[in-house]
N, C-alpha and C positions, 0 to 999 in steps of 0.2 A: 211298485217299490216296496222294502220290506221292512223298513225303520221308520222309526217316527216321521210321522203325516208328513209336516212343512220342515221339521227341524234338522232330521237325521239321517244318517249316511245309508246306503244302501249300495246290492251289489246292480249292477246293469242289468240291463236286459240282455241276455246273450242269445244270440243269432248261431243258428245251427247249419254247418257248411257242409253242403255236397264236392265229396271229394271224388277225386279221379286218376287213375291208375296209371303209370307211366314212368319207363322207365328212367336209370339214371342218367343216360344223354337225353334225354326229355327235358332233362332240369333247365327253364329257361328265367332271365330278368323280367320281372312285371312287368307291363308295361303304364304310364298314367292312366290310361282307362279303365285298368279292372283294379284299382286300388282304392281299395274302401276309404272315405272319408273320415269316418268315425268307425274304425279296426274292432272288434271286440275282443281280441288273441295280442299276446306280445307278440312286437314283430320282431322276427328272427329269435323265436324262443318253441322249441318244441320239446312236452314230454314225453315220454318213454317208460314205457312196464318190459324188462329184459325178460324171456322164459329162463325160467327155472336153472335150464340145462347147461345154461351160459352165464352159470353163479359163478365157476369156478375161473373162469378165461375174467373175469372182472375183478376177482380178489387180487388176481394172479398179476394185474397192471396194476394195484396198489388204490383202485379208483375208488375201494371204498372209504380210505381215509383223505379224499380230497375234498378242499371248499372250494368257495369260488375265486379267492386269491392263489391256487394255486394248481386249476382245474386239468385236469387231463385234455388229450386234442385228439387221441384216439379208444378206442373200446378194446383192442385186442381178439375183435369177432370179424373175421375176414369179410362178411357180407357187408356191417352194418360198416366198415372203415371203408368200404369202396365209395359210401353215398359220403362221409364225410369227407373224402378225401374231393370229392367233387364240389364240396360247400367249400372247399380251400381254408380260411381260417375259422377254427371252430374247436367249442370246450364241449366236454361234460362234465357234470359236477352232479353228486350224487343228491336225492332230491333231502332225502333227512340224515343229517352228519353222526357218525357214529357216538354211539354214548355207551360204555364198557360195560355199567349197568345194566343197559335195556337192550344190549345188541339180538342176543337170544330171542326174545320174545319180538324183536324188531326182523326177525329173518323168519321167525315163524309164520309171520303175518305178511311175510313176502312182501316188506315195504322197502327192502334192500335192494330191490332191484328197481327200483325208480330213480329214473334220471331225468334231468335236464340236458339238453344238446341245445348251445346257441351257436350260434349260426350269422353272417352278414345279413344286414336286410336287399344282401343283389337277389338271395329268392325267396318265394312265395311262403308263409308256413304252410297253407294247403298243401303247394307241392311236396315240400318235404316232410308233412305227414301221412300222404300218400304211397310215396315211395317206403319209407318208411316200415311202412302198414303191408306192404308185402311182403317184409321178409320172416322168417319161419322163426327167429332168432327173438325175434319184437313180437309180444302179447296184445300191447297196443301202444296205437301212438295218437294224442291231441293236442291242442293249442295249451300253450299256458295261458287262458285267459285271461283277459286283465278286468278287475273288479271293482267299479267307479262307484263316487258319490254319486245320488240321483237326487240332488235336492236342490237349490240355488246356495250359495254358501253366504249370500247376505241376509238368511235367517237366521237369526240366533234364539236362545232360548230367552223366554220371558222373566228378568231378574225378580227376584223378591224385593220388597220396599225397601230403604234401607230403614224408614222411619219407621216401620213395623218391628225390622231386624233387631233393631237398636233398644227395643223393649227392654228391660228387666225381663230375667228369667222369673216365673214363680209357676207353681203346679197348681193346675186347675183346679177348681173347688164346686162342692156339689154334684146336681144330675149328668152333669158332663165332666165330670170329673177322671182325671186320668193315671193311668199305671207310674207312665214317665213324666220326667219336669222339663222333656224338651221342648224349646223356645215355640218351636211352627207347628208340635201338633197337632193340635187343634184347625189349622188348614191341612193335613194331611187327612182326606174322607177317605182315601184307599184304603190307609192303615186302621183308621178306626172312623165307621161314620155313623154320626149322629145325627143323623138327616141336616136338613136346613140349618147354617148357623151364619146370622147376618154380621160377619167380619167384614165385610167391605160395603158399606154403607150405597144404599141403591134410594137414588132421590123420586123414581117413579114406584106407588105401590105397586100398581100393576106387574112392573115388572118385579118386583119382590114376592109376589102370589105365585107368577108363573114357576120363579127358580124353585121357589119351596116344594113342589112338586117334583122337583129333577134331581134333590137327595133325599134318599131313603135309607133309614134305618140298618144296618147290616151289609149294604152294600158296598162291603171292604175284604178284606183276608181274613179276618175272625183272628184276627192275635191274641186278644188279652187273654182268654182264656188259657192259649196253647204256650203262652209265655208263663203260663204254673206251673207249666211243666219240664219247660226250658227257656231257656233265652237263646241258644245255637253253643257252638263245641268249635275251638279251634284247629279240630284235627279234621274238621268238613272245609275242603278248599274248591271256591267256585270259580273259574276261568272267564275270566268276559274279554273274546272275543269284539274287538269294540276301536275305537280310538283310544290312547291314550289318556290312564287313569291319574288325574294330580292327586299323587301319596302323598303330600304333603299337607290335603285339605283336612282342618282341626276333627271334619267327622269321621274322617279315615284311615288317620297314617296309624292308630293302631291296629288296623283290623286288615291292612295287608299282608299277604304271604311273601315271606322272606326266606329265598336259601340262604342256607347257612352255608353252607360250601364257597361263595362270593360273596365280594363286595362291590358294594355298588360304582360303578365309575370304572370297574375294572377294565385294563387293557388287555389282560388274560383271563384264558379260559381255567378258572382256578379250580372248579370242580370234576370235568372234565367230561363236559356232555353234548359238547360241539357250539356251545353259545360262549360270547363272552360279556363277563357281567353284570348277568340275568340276576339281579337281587329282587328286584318288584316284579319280573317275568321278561318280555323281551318284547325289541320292534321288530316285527319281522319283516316290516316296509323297508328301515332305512338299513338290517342288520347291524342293529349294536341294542345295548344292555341298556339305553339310555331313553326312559321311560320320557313320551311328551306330550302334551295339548295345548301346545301354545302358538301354532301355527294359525296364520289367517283364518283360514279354510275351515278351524277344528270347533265344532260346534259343543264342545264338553258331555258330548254324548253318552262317551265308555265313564265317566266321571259320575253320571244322573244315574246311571245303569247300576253300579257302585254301591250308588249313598241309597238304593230300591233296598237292596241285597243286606248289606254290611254297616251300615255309620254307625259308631258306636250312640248306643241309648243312654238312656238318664244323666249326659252329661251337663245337663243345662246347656246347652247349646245346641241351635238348629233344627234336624229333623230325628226321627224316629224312623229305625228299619224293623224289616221283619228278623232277621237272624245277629244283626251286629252285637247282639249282649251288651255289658254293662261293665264298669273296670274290673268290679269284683266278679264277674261270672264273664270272661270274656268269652266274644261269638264266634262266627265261622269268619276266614279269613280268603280276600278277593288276591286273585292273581290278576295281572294284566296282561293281556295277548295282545298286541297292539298292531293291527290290520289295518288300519284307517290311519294316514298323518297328512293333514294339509290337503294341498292338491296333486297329495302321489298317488297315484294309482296302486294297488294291492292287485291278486292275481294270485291265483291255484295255490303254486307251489308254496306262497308265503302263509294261505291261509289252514295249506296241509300242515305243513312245517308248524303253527300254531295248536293244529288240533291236537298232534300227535305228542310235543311238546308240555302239553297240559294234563295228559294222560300219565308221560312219564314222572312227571314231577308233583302227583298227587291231588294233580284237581279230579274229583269226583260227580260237578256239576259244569257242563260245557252252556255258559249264557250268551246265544247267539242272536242280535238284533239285527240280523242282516238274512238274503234269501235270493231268490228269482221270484220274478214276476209270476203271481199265481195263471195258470192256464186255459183260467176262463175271463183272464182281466179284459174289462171292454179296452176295445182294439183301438178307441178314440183318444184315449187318454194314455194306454199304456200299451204297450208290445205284449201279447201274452207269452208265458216262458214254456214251460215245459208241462205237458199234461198229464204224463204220468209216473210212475214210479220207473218202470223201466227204461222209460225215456231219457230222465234224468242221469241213472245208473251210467246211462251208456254212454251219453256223452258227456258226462262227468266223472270219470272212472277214478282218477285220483281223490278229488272228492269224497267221495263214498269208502274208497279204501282208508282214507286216514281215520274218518267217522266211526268205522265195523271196528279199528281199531282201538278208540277211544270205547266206543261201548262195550267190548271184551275184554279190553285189558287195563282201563282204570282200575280205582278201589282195590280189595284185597280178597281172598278169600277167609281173609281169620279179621275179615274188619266189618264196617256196617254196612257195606255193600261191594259185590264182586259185577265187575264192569260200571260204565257210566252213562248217565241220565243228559243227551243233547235237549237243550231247549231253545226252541225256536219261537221267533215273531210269525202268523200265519200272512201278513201281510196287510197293505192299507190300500187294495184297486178297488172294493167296493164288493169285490170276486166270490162268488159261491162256493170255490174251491179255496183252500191255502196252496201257497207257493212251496217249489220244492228248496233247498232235505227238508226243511220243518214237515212236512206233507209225508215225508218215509215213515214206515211203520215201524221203526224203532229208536224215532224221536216225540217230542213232544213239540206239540203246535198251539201256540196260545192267540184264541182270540181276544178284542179289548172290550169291557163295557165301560159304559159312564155307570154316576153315580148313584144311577134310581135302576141301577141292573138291565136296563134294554143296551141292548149291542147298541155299540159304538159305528156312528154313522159312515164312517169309512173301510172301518173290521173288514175283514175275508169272514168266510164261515164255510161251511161245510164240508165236504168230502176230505180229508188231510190232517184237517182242525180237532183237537183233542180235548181241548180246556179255556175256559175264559177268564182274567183279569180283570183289576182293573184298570182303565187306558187315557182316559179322557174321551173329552170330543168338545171342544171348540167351537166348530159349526154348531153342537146343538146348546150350548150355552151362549149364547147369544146375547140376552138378556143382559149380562156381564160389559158388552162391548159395547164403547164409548156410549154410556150413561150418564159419565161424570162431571161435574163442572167443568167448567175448561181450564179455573184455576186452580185446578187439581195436581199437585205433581204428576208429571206427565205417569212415571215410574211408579205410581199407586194404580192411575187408571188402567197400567200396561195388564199390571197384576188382578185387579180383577175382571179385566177379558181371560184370564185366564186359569181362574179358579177352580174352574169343573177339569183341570189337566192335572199332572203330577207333579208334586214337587218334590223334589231333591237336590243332591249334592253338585257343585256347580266350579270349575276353574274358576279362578276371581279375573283372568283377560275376558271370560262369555257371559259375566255376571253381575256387572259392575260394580267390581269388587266386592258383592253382599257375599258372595258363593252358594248361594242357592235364587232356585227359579225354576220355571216349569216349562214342562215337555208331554207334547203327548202322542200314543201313536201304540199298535201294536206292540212296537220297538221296548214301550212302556208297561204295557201289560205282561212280558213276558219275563224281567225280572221279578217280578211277580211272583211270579208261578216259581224261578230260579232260586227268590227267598224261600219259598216256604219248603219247596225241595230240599234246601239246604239244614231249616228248622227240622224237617223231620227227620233227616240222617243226624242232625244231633241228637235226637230221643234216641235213637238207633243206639246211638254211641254210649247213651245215658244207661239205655236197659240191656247192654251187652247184646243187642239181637244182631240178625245177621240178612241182607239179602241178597237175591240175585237183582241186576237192572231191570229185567223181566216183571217179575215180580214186586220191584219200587215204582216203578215205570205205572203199572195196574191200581196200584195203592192210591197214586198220584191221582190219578184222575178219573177214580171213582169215590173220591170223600170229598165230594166237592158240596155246595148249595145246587139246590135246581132251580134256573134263571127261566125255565119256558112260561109258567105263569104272567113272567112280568113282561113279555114279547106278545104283547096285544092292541090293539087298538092304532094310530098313525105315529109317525114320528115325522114332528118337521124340523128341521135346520137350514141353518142356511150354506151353501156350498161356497167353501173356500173365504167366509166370513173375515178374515183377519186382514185378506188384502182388498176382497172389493166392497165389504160393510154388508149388508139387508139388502141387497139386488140379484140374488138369485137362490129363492124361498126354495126346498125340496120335502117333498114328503113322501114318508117309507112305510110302507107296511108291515108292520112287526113281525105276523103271522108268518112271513116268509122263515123270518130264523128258528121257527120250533121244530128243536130235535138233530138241529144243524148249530150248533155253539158249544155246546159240551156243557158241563156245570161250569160255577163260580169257584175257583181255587179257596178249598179252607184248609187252613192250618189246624183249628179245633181239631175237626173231624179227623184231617192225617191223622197228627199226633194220636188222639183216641183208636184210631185202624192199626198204629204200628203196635202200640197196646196190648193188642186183641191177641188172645191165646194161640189162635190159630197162625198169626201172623209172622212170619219172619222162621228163623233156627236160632241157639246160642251159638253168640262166635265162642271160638276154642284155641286154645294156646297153641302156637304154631307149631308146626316142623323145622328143627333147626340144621342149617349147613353151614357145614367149618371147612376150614383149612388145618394144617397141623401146623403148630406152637400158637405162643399169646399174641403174637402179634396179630394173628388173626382171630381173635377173641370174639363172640358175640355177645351183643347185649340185649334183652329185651324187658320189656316191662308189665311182668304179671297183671298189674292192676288194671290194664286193657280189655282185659278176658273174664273178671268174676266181677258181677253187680258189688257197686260201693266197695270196687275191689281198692283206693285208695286208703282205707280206713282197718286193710285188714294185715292179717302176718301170714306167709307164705312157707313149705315145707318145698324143697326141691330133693327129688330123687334122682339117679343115674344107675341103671340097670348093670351096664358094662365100664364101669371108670377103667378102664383101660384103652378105652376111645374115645373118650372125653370124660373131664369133669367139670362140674358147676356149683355155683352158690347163690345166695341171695347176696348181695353186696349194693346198700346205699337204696334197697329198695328194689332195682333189677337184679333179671337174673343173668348170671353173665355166663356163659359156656368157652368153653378149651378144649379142640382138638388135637389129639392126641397119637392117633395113627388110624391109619385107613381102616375105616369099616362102617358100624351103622349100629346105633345101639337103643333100647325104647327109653323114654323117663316118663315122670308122672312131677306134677307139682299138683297141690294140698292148699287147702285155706278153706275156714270153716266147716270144714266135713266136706267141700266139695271137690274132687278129685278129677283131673283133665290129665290125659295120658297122648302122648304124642313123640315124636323118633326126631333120633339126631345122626345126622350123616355125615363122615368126616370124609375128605377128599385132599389129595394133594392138591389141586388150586379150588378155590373158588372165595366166591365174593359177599359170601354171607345174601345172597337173596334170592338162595336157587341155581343159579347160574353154573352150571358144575363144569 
């Protein structure tokens, strides 16, 4: 499983099917015997990658502006309408709905020709991805998968006390004294740790000696320092793929992403990008704009994930994130991709549809706590998934294409970074490999530590694995669990079994009503990594630099701490401590993880790397495209492009004012096409000159798109 340990959702273990070849009277009804109990594939859902050469036979039936209320029942490809006309009733519906915006770079990437074809469940999806898969017309065809929780859903997370909650705000004082005056702090060791701090009163010494040993000094993200140099940029937007995020939680709602093109609760699509509604991001389970975690089932996952990432700082309340900034310097801002709701099942198309979606709409960090079962997971406890890179690829083709997507075509070229940074949990089987995508070489794979820097007793590590966090581990704080009185609110003692885990931001139905409580699990470590990603494309943003994913990607996960030192000697825990207590003691050899865990994610150190001379190019004031008259006017905003460019005055030139002209107006510059052609300009501000062309066109849409 690939989400936190006991708490959180994960994708299945999916089962890889031998198919077999046969024609279209071959199509026969399943019979009870060969029908899987537990399906891993929608029944009666298969997708479809069309070749190229059969773009235009599909424009041509109009299929690419259909949804699913209104889905087409044929292709208009003689081959592939002979096999549906055999399914008898049956849609297609295109798998990513068009958006005027991104159609262009949505055709380039060949993601237009992916469909869904559903289908009765009288046949097999084998068979009729089979069939299928023979024709010349079809690139490939698989299961829509379906993408389950893999957890019991009568866990929930660990609430915070309310009688701790309930505290007076005041800012720490002295040797432990802190940046921020938020409430829980001081129980935050991920964010800043100060080794040992006895907040939960432990009635045995003994066990008070052992814990002191189990936080060390540093073994957090190293914010304070990297927080001198920023606090995060609201123009960095991070996607968490996740369950849905309560926007309404006091440490959140300003730090979410908002189109502005909708509102929220909309019945229309008022923007015009194929969702309706989408103001916090979109469900892609239940399709609509209506953001949730309030389902039985919903463990306030994507919410924890969230308050890692974004809660706003110093407001005197709650937690402390690594990017959420402060009212006056606000942070980077969380989209919600909502893939998990209750006990629906999710599945491919919904979780393309997400990825793809997060790229168009300016998320630049994809925070993924979800995965396949690493491929060396013991086979006793877990199904192993997929062993390799290419394995994955294949049988996961749409996967992978919405992914290459998002890594190429987020961010900007004239912004702090060109493509986009996935980050993955590497998983919790115990597995020497990470699970795949996080495991592909052009994501990022985060393993967990605890708080004295040794891996985290259930972590993945090696071959896939990229970087380390911090994550918890429950099993090895032990020390913690039921120590306390018995007349103890029960709700204090829950809290400190759970101490050495994470604490964050919490729905008030999974939290009882505190909104905060802890979670732990790679799942946890891995916004982690997705804060401090996000912290350091705000320097990016700060110092005008520029990069490719490539090279952010590298940055990432070589300014890390180095955790081999501290991977010595045993480690014991106890397995699965929260449900059976001190009855099943294990002990690990540390030595096994050196040189298999990557460093400790620091922020310092980023921040310091993006710095460096060598590091990054200057962004530069883009290329402009017009249409002709004001109505198609552009606007952009100088101060993006020159260091402390808000504090300066700007010179606009136009080489050929006969193909457009422009001025400064209000602080942007605004352009006016004028008639067709192509002209060069320069804009000015402190001596420093950025020269770049403007292109007039009878249509286009101001973003390239000609």
């Amino acid at each position: 499983m690939k989400m936190n340990k006991y708490l959180v959702s994960a994708l299945s273990v999916v089962a890889l099917f031998a198919f077999h070849a046969c024609s279209t009277e071959d199509l026969v009804e399943p019979s009870a015997s060969n029908t899987q109990s537990e399906p891993t594939e929608m029944s009666g859902e298969v997708i479809v990658k069309f070749d190229p050469a059969v773009s235009d036979l599909l424009d041509e039936r109009g299929l690419a502006q259909t949804r699913s209320n209104a889905a087409a029942t044929r292709s208009g490809i003689y081959s592939v309408d002979e096999v549906l006309d055999m399914l008898g009733e049956c849609q297609l519906e295109r798998v990513f709905p068009v958006d005027a915006l991104h159609e262009e770079q949505t055709r380039q990437a060949g993601l237009h020709l992916w469909y869904v074809v559903r289908f009765s469940d009288k046949y097999s999806v084998e068979e009729v991805v089979d069939r299928l898969s023979t024709l010349g017309e079809v690139q490939t065809a698989t299961p829509n998968r379906t993408i389950k929780r893999a957890y019991r859903t009568d866990r929930k997370p660990i609430p915070f006390p309310k009688e701790l909650l309930n505290a007076p705000a005041t800012r720490a004082e002295g040797e432990n004294g802190y940046v921020y005056n938020d409430q829980l702090l001081k129980w935050e060791w991920h964010m800043i740790n100060r080794g040992y701090q006895n907040h939960f009163t432990i009635d045995a010494e003994e066990d008070a000696e052992v814990a002191k040993a189990k936080f060390q000094v540093g073994a957090d993200v190293h914010c304070e320092k990297a927080w001198e140099r920023t606090t995060g940029d609201p123009s960095i937007i991070v996607a968490v793929l996740d369950e849905g995020i309560y926007f309404r939680h006091p440490d959140l709602q300003y730090n979410m992403w908002e189109n502005e093109g909708e509102t929220y609760g909309s019945h229309k699509d008022n923007d015009g990008n194929g969702y309706v509604g989408d103001y916090y991001g979109y469900d892609f389970i239940n399709n609509t704009g209506i953001i949730s975690c309030d389902k039985s089932a919903d463990t306030g996952h994507g919410t924890h994930v969230a308050g890692v990432i974004a809660a706003r700082n110093n407001n005197g309340i709650g937690i402390t994130s690594i990017a959420g900034g402060t009212e006056e310097n606000p942070g980077v801002k969380i989209m919600s991709c909502q893939i998990f709701s209750g006990d629906v099942s999710s599945n491919t198309v919904s979780l393309a549809r997400a990825i793809k979606y997060a790229a168009d709409n300016g998320a630049v960090i994809l925070q993924c706590s979800w995965g396949y079962t690493s491929g060396t997971a013991n086979g006793y406890e877990n199904t192993p998934g997929f062993a390799t890179q290419e394995e994955w690829e294949t049988n996961c083709p749409l996967e992978k294409a919405s992914l290459d997507y998002f890594v190429h075509n987020a961010g900007s070229p004239n912004g702090p970074i060109e493509g986009g940074i996935p980050v993955f949990a590497s998983g919790n089987e115990y597995a020497p490999s990470a699970g795949f995508p996080g495991a592909a070489d052009y994501c990022v794979s985060v393993n967990a530590i605890a708080a004295d820097y040794t891996i985290s007793t259930f972590s993945n590590y090696g071959p896939g694995s990229n970087i380390s966090a911090p994550g918890g581990d429950q099993d090895y704080y032990f020390d913690y669990v039921n120590v306390a009185n018995d007349n103890q609110n029960p709700a204090y003692t829950a809290a400190r079994g759970a101490v050495g885990c994470v604490l964050s931001t919490l729905p008030p139905q999974v939290s009882d009503q505190t909104e905060y409580g802890y979670m732990e699990g790679t799942s946890m470590a891995c916004p982690h990594v997705s804060g401090v990603a996000a912290l350091g494309l705000s320097y990016a943003v700060k110092l005008r630099k520029h990069f490719t994913a490539a090279e952010f990607r590298k940055l990432l996960v070589e300014s890390v701490t180095p955790i081999d030192d501290y991977q010595t000697g045993n480690k014991k825990y106890y397995h699965y401590v929260s449900d059976m207590g001190k009855n099943y003691p294990k002990i690990i050899q540390l030595s096994q993880y050196v040189g298999k865990t990557g460093g400790l994610v620091n922020a310092d150190k980023l921040l310091a790397a993006i710095e460096g001379e060598e590091a990054g190019t200057a962004v530069t004031f883009p290329n402009i495209y017009l249409g002709i008259g004001a109505e198609n006017a552009v606007k952009e905003d100088p101060a993006r492009y020159f260091v402390n460019g808000e504090s300066l005055s700007y010179t606009l030139k136009i080489d050929n004012t006969s193909v457009a002209t422009g001025e400064i107006k209000e602080g942007k510059a605004v352009f006016t096409g004028l008639k067709e052609g192509v002209t060069t300009a320069s804009i000015e501000a402190n001596g420093t000159v950025q020269k770049f062309n403007i292109t007039v066109r009878k249509t286009a849409n101001g973003n390239g798109w000609l």
